[in-house]
N, C-alpha and C positions, 0 to 999 in steps of 0.2 A: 743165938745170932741167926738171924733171918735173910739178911745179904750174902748178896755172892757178888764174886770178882771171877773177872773173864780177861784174860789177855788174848788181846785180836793182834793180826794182821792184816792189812788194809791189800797187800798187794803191790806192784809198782807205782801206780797214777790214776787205771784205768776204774772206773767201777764194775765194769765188764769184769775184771780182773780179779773180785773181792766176791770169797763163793757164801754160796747162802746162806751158810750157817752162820760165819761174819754177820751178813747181812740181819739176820735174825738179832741177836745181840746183842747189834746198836742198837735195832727199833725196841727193842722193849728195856734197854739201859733209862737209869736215873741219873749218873754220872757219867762221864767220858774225861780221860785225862789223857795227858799225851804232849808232845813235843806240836808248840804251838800249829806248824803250818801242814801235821796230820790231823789236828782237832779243826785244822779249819774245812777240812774234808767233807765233816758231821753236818748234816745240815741242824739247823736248830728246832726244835719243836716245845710244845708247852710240856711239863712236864722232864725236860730233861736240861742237866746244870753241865756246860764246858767248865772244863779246867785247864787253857792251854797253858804251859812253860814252858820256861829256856832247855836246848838241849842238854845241857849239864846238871841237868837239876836230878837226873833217874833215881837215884835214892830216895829223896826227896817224895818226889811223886809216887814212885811205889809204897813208902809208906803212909803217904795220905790217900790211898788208892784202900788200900788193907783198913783205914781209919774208917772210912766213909762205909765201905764194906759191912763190917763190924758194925758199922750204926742201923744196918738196915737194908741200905744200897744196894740199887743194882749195878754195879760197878763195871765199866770196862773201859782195862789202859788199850791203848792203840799203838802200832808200830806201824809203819810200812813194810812193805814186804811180809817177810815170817817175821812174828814176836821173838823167835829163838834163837835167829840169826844177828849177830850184831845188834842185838836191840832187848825190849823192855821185860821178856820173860826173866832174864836171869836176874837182873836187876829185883821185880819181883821176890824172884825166892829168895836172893839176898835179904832183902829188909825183913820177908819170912825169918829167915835164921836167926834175923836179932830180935825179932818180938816174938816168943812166944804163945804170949798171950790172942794172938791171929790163928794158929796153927790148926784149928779146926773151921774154919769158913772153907766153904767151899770154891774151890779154886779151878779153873779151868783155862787151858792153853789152844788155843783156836788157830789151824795154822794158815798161813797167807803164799801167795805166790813169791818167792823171793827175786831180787831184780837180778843175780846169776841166771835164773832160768829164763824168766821171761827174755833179756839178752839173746841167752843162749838160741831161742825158740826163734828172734828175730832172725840170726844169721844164718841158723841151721843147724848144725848140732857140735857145736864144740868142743860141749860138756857128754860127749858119747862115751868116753873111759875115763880113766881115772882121773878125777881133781880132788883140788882143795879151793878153800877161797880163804885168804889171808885181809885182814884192813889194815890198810896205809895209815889210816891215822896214829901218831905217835901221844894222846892224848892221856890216855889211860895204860899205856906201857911203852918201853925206852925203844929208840929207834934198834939198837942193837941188838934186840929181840927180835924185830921185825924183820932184820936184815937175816939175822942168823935164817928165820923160819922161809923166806924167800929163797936164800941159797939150798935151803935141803929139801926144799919142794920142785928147786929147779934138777938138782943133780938127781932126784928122785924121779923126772919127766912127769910130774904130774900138768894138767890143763890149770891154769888158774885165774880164780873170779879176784879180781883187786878194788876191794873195797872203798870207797872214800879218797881218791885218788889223789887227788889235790882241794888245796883252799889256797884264800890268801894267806894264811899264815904258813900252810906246808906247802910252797908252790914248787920247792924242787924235786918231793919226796916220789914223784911218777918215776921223774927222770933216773932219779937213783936207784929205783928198783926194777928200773927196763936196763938199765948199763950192766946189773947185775946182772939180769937172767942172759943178755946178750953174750956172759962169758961160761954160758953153757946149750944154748941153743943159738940153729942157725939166723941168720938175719933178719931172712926171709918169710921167719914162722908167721901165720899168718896171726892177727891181734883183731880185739872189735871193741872199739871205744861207743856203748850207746848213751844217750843221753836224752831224759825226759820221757823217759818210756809210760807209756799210757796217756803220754800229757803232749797239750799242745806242743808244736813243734819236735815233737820226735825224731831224734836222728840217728843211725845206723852207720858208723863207718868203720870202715875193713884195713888193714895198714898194715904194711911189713915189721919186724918187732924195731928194726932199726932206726922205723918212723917214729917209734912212738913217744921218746926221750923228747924232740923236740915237739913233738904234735901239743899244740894250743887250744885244743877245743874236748880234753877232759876236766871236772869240772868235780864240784860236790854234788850235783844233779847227775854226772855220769859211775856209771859201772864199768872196768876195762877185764874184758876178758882177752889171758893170752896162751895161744896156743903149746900144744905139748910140741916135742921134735916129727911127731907122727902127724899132727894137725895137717889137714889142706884145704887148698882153696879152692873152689868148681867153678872158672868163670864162667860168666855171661853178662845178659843186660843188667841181670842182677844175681851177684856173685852170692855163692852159699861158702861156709867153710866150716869142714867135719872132721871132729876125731876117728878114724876108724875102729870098731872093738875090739878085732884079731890084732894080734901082736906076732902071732905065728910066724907072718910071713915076711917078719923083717928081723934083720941078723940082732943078736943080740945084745945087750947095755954094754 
C-alpha cells in the first residue's frame, strides 16, 4: 500500500486559522472527503477529486477514506476545528477497528484550532482553568446522558465549551441546559455566545447566564461558552471576561 490518510482540521472559518502543516496536506492530497460545506473550503485544482457528504454519513466516509487510501491515495478527511474534537478522527479509527485489512496504511492526525479556543481567544480568556466542553447534540446519545454530564461539570465548577447548541430540530436543548447550570451557578456568571468565527459576519456576544435560556441568536454556526462561579467580566468599550487561575484566594467549594 502506497497511500496514506491524513485527518486534518480546518480550524474555525478563518484560513488564517489553518496552520501550515494543514495547509501542506491539502496541496499535495488526491482525495478530500468531509462533511459537504468543509469540502467546499478546498479550492479545486487538477489533480485532486472532492468527495463532499451528508453530516451523518461519518462511517461511511471514513471507510471510503481508508478505501481510496489503500488504492494509492493521498487521502485527507477534513473536520473543522480539531479532527479529534467532536469530529472525523474517531470516526476514522472506528471504521479502522472494523477493517483490519486497513491497519497498516499510514495514518496521520493533524491538529486544527478548535472553535472553544478560538471563542475563548475572542473574549479573553475564559477557558484560563479548569473546563470541559460537552455537545448539546442528542444525536448520537440520549439527552439523559447529556443532562447527567452537564450537572457534574456544573457541581464540579468547571468553565464549559457547549457544543452544537441548537438546531431546528433541537431548538430547546440550549434552554435546558442554561436552566440546569442556573441551579448551580450565579445568574450573573458571565456566558459568550460566538458565532461564525473566522467567517463573514462574525459575532461575539457577552450575556448574563440568565440571559442565555432565552437568547435567540445561538445557532448551529455558534459555540456558547459558560462561565465557571470564578469567571468575570472587565468592562469597557469592549468587555473581556476571564477565568482566574488561583483558587487560593477564594473560600472554599
Amino acid at each position: 500500500m502506497t497511500g496514506t490518510l491524513t485527518i486534518a482540521g480546518l480550524g474555525p472559518g478563518s484560513d488564517a486559522l489553518v496552520t501550515p502543516e494543514v495547509s501542506a496536506a491539502l496541496a499535495s492530497a488526491t482525495d478530500i472527503l468531509g462533511y459537504a460545506p468543509y469540502v467546499s473550503r478546498v479550492q479545486p485544482r487538477p489533480g485532486l477529486t472532492l468527495h463532499p457528504s451528508d453530516n451523518r454519513e461519518e462511517l461511511a466516509r471514513a471507510s471510503e477514506a481508508l478505501r481510496l487510501a489503500a488504492e494509492g491515495g493521498q487521502v485527507v478527511v477534513v473536520s473543522s476545528g480539531d479532527p479529534g474534537v467532536f469530529a472525523m478522527a474517531s470516526a476514522v479509527f472506528e471504521a479502522l477497528e472494523q477493517a483490519p485489512q486497513y491497519r497498516e496504511l499510514p495514518i496521520r492526525v493533524l491538529p486544527g484550532i478548535t472553535a472553544m479556543l478560538a471563542a475563548s481567544a475572542r473574549a479573553g480568556a475564559p477557558l484560563g482553568h479548569d473546563f470541559c466542553a460537552i455537545n448539546l447534540s442528542d444525536n448520537l446519545k440520549p439527552w439523559a446522558l447529556i443532562e447527567k454530564r452537564l450537572r457534574l461539570a456544573a457541581e464540579a465548577d468547571f468553565a464549559i465549551a457547549l457544543y452544537n447548541p441548537r438546531s431546528v430540530r433541537r431548538s430547546g436543548n440550549l434552554a435546558e441546559a442554561a436552566n440546569l447550570l442556573l441551579r448551580h451557578r450565579p445568574p450573573e456568571t458571565p456566558c459568550i455566545i460566538a458565532r461564525n468565527l473566522g467567517r463573514a459576519g462574525e459575532t461575539i456576544e457577552i450575556l448574563p447566564l440568565a440571559s442565555l435560556a432565552g437568547s435567540a441568536s445561538a445557532d448551529m454556526l455558534s459555540i456558547v461558552l459558560v462561565g465557571s462561579s470564578r469567571t468575570r467580566l472587565v468592562p469597557g468599550e469592549k468587555p473581556r471576561v476571564y477565568t482566574p487561575r488561583g483558587y487560593f484566594d477564594e473560600p472554599p467549594l
